[in-house]
C-alpha positions in Angstrom: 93.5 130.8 104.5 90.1 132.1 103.6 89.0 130.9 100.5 87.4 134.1 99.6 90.4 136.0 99.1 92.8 133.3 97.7 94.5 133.8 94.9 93.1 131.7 91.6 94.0 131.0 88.3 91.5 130.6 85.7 91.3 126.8 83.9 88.9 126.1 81.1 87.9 121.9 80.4 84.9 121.2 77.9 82.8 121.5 80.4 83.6 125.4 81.4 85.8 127.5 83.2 87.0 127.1 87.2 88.6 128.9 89.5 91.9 126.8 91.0 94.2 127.5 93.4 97.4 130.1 92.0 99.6 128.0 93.5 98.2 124.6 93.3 99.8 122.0 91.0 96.8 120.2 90.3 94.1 121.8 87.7 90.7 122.1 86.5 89.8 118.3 86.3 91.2 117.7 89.8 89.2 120.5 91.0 86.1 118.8 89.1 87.0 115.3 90.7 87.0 117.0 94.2 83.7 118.7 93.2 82.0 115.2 92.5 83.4 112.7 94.8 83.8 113.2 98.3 83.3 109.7 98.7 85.4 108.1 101.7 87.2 111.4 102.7 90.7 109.1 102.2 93.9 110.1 100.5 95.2 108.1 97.7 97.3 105.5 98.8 100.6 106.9 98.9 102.0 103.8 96.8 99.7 104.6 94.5 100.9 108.0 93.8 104.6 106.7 93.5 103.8 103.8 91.3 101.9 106.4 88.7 105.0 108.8 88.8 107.2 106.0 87.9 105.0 105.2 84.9 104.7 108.4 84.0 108.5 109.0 84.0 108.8 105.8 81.9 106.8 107.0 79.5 108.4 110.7 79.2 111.5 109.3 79.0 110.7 106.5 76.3 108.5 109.3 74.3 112.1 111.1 74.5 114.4 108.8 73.0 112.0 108.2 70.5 111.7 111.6 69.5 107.8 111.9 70.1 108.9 114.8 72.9 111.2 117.4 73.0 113.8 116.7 74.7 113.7 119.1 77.1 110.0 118.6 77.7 110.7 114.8 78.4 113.3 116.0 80.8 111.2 118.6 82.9 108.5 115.8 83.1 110.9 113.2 84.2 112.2 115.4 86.9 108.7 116.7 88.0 107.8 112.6 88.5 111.6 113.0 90.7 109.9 115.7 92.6 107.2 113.2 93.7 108.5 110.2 93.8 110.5 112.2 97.5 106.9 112.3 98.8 107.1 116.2 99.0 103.9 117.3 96.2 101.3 114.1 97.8 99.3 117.0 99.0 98.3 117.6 95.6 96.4 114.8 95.0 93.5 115.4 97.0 91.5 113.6 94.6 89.3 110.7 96.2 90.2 106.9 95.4 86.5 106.1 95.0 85.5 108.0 91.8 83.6 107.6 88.7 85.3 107.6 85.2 87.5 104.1 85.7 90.9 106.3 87.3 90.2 109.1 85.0 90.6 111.8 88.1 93.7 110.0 89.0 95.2 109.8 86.1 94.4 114.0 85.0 95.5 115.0 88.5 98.9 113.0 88.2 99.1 114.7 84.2 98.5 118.5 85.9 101.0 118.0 88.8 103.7 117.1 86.4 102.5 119.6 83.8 102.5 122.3 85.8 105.7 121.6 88.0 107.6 120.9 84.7 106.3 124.0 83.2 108.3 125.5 86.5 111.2 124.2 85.8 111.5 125.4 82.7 110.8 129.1 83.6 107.1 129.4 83.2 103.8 129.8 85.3 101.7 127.5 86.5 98.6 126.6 84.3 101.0 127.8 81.1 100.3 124.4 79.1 101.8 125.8 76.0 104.9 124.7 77.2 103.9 121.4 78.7 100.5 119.9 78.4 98.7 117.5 80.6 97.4 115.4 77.9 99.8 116.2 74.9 102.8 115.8 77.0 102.4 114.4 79.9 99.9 111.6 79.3 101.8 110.9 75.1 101.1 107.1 74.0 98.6 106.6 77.5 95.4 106.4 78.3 93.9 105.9 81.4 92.6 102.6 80.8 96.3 101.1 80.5 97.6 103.6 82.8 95.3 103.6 85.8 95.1 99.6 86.0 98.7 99.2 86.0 99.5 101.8 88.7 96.9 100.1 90.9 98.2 96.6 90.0 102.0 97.5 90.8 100.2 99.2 93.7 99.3 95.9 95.1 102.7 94.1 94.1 104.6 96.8 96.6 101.7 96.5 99.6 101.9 93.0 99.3 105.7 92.6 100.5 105.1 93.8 104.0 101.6 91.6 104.2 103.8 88.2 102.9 106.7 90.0 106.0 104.4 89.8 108.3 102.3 86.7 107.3 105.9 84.9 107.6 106.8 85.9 110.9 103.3 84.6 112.3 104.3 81.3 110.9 107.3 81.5 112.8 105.6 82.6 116.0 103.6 79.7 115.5 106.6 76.9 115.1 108.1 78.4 118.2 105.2 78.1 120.0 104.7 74.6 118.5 108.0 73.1 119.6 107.6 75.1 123.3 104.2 72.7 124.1 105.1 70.0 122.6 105.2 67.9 125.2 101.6 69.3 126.7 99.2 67.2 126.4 95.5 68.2 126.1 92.1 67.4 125.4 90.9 67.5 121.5 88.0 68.5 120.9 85.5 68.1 117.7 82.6 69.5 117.7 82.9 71.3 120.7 82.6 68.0 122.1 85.7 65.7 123.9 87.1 63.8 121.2 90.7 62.1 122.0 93.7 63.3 123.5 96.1 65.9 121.3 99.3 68.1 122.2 99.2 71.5 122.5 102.0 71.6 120.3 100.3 69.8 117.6 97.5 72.4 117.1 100.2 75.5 117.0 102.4 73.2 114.3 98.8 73.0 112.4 98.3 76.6 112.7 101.4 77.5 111.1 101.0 74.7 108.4 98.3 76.4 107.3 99.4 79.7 107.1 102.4 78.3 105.1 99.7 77.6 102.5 98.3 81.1 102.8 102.3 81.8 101.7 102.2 79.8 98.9 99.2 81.0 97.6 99.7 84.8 98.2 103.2 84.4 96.7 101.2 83.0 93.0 98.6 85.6 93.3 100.9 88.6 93.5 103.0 87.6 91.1 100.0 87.4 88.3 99.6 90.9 88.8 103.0 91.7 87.3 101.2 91.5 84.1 100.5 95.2 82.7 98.2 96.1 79.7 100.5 99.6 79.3 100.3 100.2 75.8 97.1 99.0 74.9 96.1 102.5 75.4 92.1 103.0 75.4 90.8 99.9 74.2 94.1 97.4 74.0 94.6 98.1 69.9 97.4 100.7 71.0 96.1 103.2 69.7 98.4 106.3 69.6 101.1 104.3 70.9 104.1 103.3 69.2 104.9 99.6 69.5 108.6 100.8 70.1 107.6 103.4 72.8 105.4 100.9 74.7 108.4 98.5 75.0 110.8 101.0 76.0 108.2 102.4 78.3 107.7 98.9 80.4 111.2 98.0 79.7 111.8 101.7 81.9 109.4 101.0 84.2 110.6 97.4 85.3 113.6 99.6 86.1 112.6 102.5 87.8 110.5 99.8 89.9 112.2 97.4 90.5 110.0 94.7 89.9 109.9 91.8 87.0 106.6 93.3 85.1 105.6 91.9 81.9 103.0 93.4 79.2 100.0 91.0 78.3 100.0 88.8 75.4 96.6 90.2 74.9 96.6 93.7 75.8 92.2 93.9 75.0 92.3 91.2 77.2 94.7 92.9 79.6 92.6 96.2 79.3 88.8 94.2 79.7 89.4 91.6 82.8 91.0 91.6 86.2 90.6 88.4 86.9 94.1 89.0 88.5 93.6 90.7 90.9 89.9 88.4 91.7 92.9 86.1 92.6 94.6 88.0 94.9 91.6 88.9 97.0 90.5 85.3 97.1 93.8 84.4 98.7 93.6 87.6 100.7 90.0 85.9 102.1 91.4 82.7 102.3 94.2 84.1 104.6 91.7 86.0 106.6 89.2 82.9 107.1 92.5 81.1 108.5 93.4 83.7 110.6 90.2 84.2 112.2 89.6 80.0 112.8 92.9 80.5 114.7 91.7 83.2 116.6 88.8 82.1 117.7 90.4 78.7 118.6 92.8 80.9 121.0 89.6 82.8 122.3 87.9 79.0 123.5 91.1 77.5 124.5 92.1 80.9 126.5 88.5 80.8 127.8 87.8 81.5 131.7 90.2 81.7 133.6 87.8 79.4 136.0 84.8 78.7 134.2 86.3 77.5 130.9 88.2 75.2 129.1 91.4 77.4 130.6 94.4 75.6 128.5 96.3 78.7 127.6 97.4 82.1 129.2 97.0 85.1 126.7 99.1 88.0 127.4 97.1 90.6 129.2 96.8 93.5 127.4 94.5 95.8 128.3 91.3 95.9 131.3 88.5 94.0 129.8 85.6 96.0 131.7 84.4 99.2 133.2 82.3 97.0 135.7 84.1 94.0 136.5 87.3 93.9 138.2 90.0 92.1 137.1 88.5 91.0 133.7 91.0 90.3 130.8 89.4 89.9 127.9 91.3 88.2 124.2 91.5 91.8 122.4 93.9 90.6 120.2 92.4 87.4 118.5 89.2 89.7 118.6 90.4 92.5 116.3 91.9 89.5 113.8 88.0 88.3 114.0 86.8 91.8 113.1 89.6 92.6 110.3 88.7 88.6 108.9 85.4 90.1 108.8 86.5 93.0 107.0 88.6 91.1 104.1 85.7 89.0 103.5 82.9 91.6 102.9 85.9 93.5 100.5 85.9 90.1 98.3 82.7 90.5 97.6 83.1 94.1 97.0 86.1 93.1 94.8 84.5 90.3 93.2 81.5 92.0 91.8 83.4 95.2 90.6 85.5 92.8 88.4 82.6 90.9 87.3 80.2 94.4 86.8 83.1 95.2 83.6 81.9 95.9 80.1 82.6 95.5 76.7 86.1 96.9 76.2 87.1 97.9 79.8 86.0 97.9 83.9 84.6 101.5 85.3 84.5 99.8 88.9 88.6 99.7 89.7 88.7 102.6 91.7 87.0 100.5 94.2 88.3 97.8 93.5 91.8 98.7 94.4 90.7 100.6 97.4 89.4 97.9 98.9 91.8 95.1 98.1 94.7 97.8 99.1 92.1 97.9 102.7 92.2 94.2 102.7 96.0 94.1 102.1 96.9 96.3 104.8 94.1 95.9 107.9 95.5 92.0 107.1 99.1 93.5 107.4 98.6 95.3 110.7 96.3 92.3 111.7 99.1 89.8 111.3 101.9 92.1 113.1 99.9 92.8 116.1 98.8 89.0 116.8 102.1 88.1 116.6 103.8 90.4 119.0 101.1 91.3 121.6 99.7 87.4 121.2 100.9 84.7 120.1 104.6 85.2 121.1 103.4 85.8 124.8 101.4 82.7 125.0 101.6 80.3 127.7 100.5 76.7 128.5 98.1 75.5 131.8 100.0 72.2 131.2 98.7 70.6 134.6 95.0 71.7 133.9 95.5 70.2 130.3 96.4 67.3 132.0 93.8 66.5 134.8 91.4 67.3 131.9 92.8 64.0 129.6 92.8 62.1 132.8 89.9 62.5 134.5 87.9 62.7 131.1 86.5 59.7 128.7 88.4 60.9 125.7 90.9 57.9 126.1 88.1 55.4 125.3 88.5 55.3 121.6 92.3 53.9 122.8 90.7 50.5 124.2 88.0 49.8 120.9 90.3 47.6 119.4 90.7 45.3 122.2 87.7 45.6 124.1 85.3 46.6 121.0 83.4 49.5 120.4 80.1 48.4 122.7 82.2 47.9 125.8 84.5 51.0 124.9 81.2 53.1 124.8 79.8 51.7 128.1 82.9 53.1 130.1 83.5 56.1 128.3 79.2 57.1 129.4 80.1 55.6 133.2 83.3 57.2 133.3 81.2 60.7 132.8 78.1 59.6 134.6 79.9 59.2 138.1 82.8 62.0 137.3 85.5 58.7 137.1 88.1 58.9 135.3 88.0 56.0 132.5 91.7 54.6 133.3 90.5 54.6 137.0 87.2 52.4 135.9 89.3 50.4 133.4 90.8 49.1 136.2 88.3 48.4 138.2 86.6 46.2 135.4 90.0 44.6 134.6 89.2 44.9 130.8 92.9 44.1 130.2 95.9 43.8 131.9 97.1 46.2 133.9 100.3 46.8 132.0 98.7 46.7 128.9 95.8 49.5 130.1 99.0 51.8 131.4 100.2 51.4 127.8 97.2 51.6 125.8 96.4 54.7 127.8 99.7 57.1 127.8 98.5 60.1 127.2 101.0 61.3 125.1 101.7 58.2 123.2 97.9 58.5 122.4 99.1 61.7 120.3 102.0 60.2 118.3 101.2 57.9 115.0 102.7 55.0 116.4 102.5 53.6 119.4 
């Protein structure tokens, strides 16, 4: 429709009069908020929308019982947070994530598309705030500084089920794979460098060992998040907001949620730090540093076919050039790389928005949640797609890995205890100097018995604690 000629209702704020949409939802300070921040030309994140109509329908409800709203007021509001908790109204929050005003715009455009479809519902006209108010009504005992921060906190909470989904069936992947080469023995590497003999099976188990950690510590950080400074109001004295209300409120909440929230034993505290959610990105960074030492482990070891170490197959997924035939090249692990990348720089971005807070409360949420929520679900995707299009697919050059133990030096550090490091050291350079393998010119020296040499230098008993 041409602008030109679309019908408009006329809205008045402090700062003047605008022209909205007739038959928008959203009013005059979502139209400002549109007006001054296209930012990153993204939605809202679609949780986040749900997560502020169930707070908002809390509240209306609570401010019902308690009297604070007419009942049927608290009633049309309850249903309007109904009508978009189905999904069917997120069109009318066009408002940008990445704003100025600490969640102000988010909070005004939620209070207008409530207003103005409870005001429908009980017979009147859109922008008719006589009968339901954005801030009287819709927004009684809130402000957006207890509002906004715990909508984006039980934001996270909900994004972070699929990421710990996910994050589990990687681990499982690994095991699998694990317990598939275990008996593939291969050269270990440290520094780039031959080092001693290792199974193949050994380094998956460690991958997933790891990422059981990244479980663990995912699993604590989400859950301080479920720690919510609604009813502090503006500053965390509550002001406005009946102690009674607040309680019933969260009480609602927790129930419409489904989630264990609790309020802060602080709420100034709650209202001035989010330390929590410093937390959760750190773990989200620790995750994605894990992730991406993986990946680039399955790049080297996957490296060739010919010309490099060669010890694993990676499912081909895609041509790897426009110039050179045949070329597969590690997309997978590679787009793990460039999302770890990603979750990292977001830290930062997380961790000096937390740290930039003054005084009585943070301006820098909005992107602070946009990027954790980024972080949260690139990791998400990340995760699903190395473990069905990688790691599940991965196969073992078993008989590569093992020409490379044999005909390498790496078994040397195997004979220092009997033949001392000196001696040990002198093969182990021979052994590479004239391309022999060192079992070969153990022999041929008669260091030791030849039983005890075919012992001391089993491959895969070199991988096992005891031998």
């Amino acid at each position: 429709m041409d602008t030109r000629t679309q019908a408009t209702r006329m809205e008045r704020d402090i700062v003047g009069e605008l022209a909205v949409p007739a038959d928008a939802y959203y009013g005059v300070h979502t139209l400002r908020a549109m007006q001054n921040f296209p930012i990153t030309g993204q939605p809202l994140q679609p949780e986040m929308i749900r997560a502020l109509a169930q707070i908002k329908k809390a509240c209306a409800v609570a401010a019902g019982e308690r009297g604070a709203l007419d009942a049927s007021v608290a009633q049309a509001i309850a249903d309007a947070c109904d009508d978009v908790l189905t999904g069917s109204l997120n069109d009318q929050f066009p408002v940008d994530p990445v704003q100025g005003g600490a969640g102000t715009s988010v909070n005004m455009n939620m209070n207008e598309v409530l207003a103005n479809r409870a005001i429908e519902r009980l017979g009147g006209r859109k922008g008719d705030y006589a009968l339901v108010h954005p801030n009287d009504h819709v927004n009684y005992g809130q402000s957006t500084n207890d509002v906004y921060p715990s909508c984006g906190k039980l934001t996270a909470i909900r994004l972070m089920a699929p990421l710990l989904d996910a994050l589990q069936a990687l681990v499982d992947a690994l095991a699998e794979r694990a317990t598939a080469f275990d008996d593939v023995v291969k050269m270990g590497r440290t520094q780039l460098q031959d080092a001693v003999p290792i199974r193949l099976g050994q380094e998956f188990a460690a991958y997933a060992a790891v990422l059981r950690r990244d479980v663990a510590r995912l699993r604590t950080a989400r859950d301080g998040l479920r720690t919510l400074n609604l009813g502090g109001t503006a500053v965390g004295t509550g002001l406005n907001a009946d102690p009674a209300f607040a309680g019933r409120a969260l009480a609602l909440l927790c129930e419409y949620s489904g989630e264990p929230l609790r309020r802060s034993e602080d709420l100034i505290d709650g209202t001035q730090n989010l330390d929590a959610c410093v937390q959760l990105s750190a773990a989200l960074k620790t995750c994605a540093v894990n992730l991406s030492k993986i990946s680039n482990d399955l790049r080297l070891m996957a490296s060739g076919p010919s010309a490099g170490l060669g010890e694993i197959n990676l499912p081909a997924r895609q041509n790897g050039s426009s110039i050179m035939p045949g070329k597969i090249n590690p997309v997978i692990p590679e787009v793990v790389n460039q999302i770890a990348f990603g979750v990292i720089g977001n830290d930062l971005t997380v961790t000096l928005a937390a740290e930039a807070g003054q005084l009585e409360l943070n301006a820098f949420e909005p992107i602070l949640f946009y990027k954790l929520y980024e972080s949260i679900q690139t990791l998400t995707h990340g995760m699903r797609t190395l473990t069905v299009n990688c790691i599940r697919g991965i196969t073992a050059n078993a008989e590569r890995c093992r020409r490379q133990v044999e005909e390498g030096a790496g078994m040397a550090a195997a004979l220092c205890p009997y033949i001392g490091y000196t001696r040990a050291s002198s093969l182990a350079r021979e052994a590479v100097r004239s391309h022999t393998p060192l079992r070969a010119l153990a022999q041929r020296e008669a260091v030791l018995p030849e039983a005890r040499l075919e012992a001391l230098l089993d491959p895969y008993a070199l991988t096992t604690a005891q031998r």
